[in-house]
C-alpha positions in Angstrom: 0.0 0.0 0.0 1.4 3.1 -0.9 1.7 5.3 2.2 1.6 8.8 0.3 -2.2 7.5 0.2 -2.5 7.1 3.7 -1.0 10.7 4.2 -3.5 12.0 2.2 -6.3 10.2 3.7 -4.9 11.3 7.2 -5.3 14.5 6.1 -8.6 14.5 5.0 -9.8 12.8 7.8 -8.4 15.0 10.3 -9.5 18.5 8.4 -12.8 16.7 7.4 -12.1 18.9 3.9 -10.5 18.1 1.0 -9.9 21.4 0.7 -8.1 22.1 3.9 -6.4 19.0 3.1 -5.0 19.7 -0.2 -3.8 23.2 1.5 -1.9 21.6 3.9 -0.7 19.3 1.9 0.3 22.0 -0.8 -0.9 19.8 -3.7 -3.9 20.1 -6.0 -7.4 19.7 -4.4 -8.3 16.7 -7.4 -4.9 15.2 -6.5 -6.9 14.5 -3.2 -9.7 13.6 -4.2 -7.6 10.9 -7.2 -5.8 9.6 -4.1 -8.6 8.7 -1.7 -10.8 6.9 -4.6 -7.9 5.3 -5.0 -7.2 3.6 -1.9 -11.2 3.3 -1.5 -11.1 1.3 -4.2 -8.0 -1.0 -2.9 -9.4 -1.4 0.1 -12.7 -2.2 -1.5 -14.7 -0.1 0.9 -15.6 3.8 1.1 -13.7 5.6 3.7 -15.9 9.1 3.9 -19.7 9.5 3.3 -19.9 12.7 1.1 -22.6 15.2 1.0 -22.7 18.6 -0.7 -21.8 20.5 2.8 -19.7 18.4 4.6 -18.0 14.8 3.9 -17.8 12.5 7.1 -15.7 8.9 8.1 -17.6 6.1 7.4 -16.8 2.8 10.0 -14.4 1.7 7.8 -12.9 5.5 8.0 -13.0 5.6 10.8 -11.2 2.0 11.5 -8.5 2.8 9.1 -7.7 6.2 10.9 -5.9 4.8 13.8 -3.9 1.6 11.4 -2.7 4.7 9.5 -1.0 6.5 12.0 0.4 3.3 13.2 1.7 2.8 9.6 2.8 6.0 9.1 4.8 6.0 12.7 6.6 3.2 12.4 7.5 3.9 8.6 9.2 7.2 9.8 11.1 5.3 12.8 12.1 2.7 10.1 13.8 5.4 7.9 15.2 7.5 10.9 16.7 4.2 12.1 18.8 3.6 8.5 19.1 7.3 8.5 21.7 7.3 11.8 22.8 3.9 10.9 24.3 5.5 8.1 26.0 8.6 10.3 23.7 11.1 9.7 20.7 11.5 11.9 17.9 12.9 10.0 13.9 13.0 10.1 11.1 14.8 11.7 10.8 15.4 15.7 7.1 15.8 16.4 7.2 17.9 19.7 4.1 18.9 21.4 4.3 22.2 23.5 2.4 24.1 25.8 2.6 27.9 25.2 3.1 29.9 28.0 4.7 27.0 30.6 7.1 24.8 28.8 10.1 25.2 31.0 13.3 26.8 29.4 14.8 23.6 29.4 13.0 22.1 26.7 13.8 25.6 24.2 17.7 25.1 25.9 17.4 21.6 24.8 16.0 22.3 21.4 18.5 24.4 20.5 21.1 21.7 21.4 19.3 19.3 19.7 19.8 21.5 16.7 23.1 22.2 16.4 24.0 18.4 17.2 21.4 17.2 14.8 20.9 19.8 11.7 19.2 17.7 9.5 16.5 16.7 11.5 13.6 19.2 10.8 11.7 20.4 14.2 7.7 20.3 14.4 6.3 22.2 17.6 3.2 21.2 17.7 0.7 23.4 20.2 -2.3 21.9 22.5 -5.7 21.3 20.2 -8.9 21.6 21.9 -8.7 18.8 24.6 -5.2 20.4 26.0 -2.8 17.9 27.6 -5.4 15.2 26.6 -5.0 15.8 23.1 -1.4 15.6 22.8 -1.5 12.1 25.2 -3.7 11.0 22.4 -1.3 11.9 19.6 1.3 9.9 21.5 -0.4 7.0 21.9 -1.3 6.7 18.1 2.4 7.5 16.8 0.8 10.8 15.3 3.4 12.7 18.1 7.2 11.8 19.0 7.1 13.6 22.6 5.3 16.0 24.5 5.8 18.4 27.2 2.5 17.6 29.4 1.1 19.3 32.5 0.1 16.5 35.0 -2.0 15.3 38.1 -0.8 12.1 38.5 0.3 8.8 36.4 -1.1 8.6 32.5 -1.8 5.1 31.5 0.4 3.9 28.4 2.5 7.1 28.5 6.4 7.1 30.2 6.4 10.5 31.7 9.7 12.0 32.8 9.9 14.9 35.3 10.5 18.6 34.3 9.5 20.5 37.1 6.3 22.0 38.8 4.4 24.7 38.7 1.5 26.4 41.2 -1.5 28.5 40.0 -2.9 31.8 41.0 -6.4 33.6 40.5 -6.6 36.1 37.7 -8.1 39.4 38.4 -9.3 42.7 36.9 -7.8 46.0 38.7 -10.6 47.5 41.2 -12.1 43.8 42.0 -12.4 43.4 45.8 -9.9 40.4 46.0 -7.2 42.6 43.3 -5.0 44.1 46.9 -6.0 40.7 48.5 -2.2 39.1 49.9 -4.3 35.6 49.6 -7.4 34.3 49.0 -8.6 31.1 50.3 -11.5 28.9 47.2 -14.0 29.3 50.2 -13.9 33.1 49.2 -14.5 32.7 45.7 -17.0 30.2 45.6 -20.0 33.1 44.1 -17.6 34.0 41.4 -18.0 33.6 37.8 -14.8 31.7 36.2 -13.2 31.6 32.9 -12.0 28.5 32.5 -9.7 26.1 30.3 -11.5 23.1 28.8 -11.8 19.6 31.0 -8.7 17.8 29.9 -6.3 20.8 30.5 -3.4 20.4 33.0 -4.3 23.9 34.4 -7.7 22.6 34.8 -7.5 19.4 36.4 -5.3 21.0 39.2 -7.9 23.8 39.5 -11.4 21.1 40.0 -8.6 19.0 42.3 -8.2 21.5 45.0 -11.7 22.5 44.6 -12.9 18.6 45.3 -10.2 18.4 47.9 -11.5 21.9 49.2 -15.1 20.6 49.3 -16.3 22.1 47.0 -18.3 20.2 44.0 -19.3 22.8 41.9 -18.2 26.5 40.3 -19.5 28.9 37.4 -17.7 28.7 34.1 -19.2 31.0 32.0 -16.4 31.2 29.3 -13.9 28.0 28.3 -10.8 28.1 26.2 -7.6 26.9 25.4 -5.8 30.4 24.9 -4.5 32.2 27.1 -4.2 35.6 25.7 -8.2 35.4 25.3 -8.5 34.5 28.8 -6.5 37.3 29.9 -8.7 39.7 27.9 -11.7 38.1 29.3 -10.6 38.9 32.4 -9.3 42.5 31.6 -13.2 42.5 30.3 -14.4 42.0 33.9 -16.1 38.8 32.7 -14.8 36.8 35.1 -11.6 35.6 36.9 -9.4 32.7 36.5 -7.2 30.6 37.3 -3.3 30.6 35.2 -0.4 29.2 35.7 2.5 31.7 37.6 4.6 31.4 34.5 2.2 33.8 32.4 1.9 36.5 35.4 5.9 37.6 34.6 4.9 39.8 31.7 1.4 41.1 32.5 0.9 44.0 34.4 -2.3 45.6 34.2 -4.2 42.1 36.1 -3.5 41.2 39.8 -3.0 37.6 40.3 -3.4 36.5 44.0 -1.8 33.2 45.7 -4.5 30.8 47.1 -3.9 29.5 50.2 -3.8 27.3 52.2 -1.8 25.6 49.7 -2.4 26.7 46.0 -3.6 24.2 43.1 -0.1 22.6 42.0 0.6 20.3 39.1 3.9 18.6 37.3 5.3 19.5 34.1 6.9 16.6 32.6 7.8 14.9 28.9 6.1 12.1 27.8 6.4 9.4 25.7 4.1 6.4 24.7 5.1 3.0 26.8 3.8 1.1 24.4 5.7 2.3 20.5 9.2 2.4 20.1 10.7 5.8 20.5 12.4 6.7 17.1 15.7 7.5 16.6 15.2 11.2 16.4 13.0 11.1 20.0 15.4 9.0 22.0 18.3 11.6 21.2 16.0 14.3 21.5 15.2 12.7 25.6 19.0 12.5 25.8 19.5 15.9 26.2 16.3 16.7 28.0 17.4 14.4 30.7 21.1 14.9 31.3 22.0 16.4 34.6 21.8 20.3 34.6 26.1 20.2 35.0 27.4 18.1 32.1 24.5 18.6 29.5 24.8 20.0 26.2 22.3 22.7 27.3 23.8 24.3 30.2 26.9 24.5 27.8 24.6 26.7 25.2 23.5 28.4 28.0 27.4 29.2 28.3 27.6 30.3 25.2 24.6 32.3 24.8 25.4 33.8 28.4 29.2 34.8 27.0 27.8 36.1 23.5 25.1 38.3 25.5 28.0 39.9 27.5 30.0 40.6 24.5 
């Protein structure tokens, strides 16, 4: 089976456009549509149901979605393997990220990463709708090398490997009666309206922990999304407050973001990798660095060097 066919239907399935698809595959939108009838036809089954406004996976689509990925995965492994066998790493890394909190280690370790291994192109890849839970997905179906992950706890199927951890304040506009508060304790805040990120966010899950843990079962959510700038605005908007990650407060200085106490929502950043798939070639050099001790890695040694350049 030709496995340009399966990027193509991978593509389609995941923009649910052939449109879309051809765009981001930069290719003709009837070489899309050639290539799906195609494999439909070698497969002996139809893969989408079409309709004049939208097209949608049929069973056997939707069957053929995850096999795919799995294909495609171990395909890339397979040629990153003969690729360093042969002395020059090369490939795709497919990173995911989470804007706003992945430590400066993982950018310190990129940047190793590239100068050690210049042929191997670099694919960031930010948090979709479901957050943390979306890139654990991508992960599990080959889809994603690595990610950077905010955490609770354990993640079934997924090796996760430490970074750091991180606490979260509450948002607030400037004149709200907890903005000169020193503290605030969830008790206090348990009549006021929240913008939230979605269920499935790091952020979040730390958030409805202490809240559970706090006794409390329920709060209002009247707005839910996964970026932060529009949650900032929101909040700027007097729409609600919320509840970020200290990280994002260094740079913003028209909010007031208050410490919860007794003990604030806390969660673990780490990188994770699927238990289950063989890390490619590219990923396992790619943890290398990540995980070498902060005074013989590659990175503190860039750190050096950008450090001595900056003094120059």
């Amino acid at each position: 089976m030709d496995t340009r066919k399966l990027e193509v239907f991978l593509a389609v399935a995941e923009e649910l456009s052939f449109t879309r698809a051809a765009e981001r595959l930069h290719i003709v939108q009837s070489g899309v549509s050639t290539s799906v009838r195609s494999l439909e036809r070698e497969l002996g089954a139809p893969l989408f149901d079409r309709t004049t406004q939208r097209i949608t996976l049929t069973e056997a689509g939707r069957a053929l979605t995850s096999e795919a990925k799995r294909v495609l995965s171990a395909v890339r492994h397979a040629r990153q393997a003969v690729e360093e066998a042969g002395g020059g790493l090369r490939g795709t890394l497919e990173l995911g990220v989470l804007f706003g909190v992945t430590p400066d280690h993982i950018r310190e370790s990129l940047a190793v990463f590239r100068e050690r291994f210049p042929l191997v192109d670099i694919r960031l890849r930010a948090p979709e709708a479901r957050g943390t839970t979306g890139h654990i997905e991508r992960l599990r179906d080959g889809s994603m090398d690595m990610a950077v992950l905010i955490t609770t706890g354990t993640v079934p199927g997924i090796d996760l490997h430490p970074l750091t951890s991180g606490e979260v304040v509450l948002a607030c506009p400037p004149g709200h009666r907890f903005g000169d508060a020193e503290s605030i304790g969830l008790h206090d805040v348990m009549e006021e309206t929240f913008i939230d990120f979605p269920p499935g966010w790091g952020v979040r899950g730390a958030v409805d922990r202490a809240f559970v843990t706090a006794g409390i079962q329920e709060r209002h959510t009247t707005f839910e999304t996964g970026d932060m700038s529009s949650i900032l605005d929101l909040v700027r908007l007097k729409v609600g407050l919320a509840f970020v990650p200290v990280p994002i407060t260094a740079d913003v200085k028209d909010l007031r973001f208050v410490p919860v106490r007794p003990r604030p929502p806390t969660y673990e950043i780490a990188i994770g990798a699927s238990r289950v798939r063989r890390p490619s070639p590219v990923s396992r050099q790619f943890l290398r660095i990540v995980l070498a001790s902060d005074d013989d890695t590659a990175a503190a040694a860039w750190r050096r060097r950008r450090d001595t350049h900056t003094d120059e």
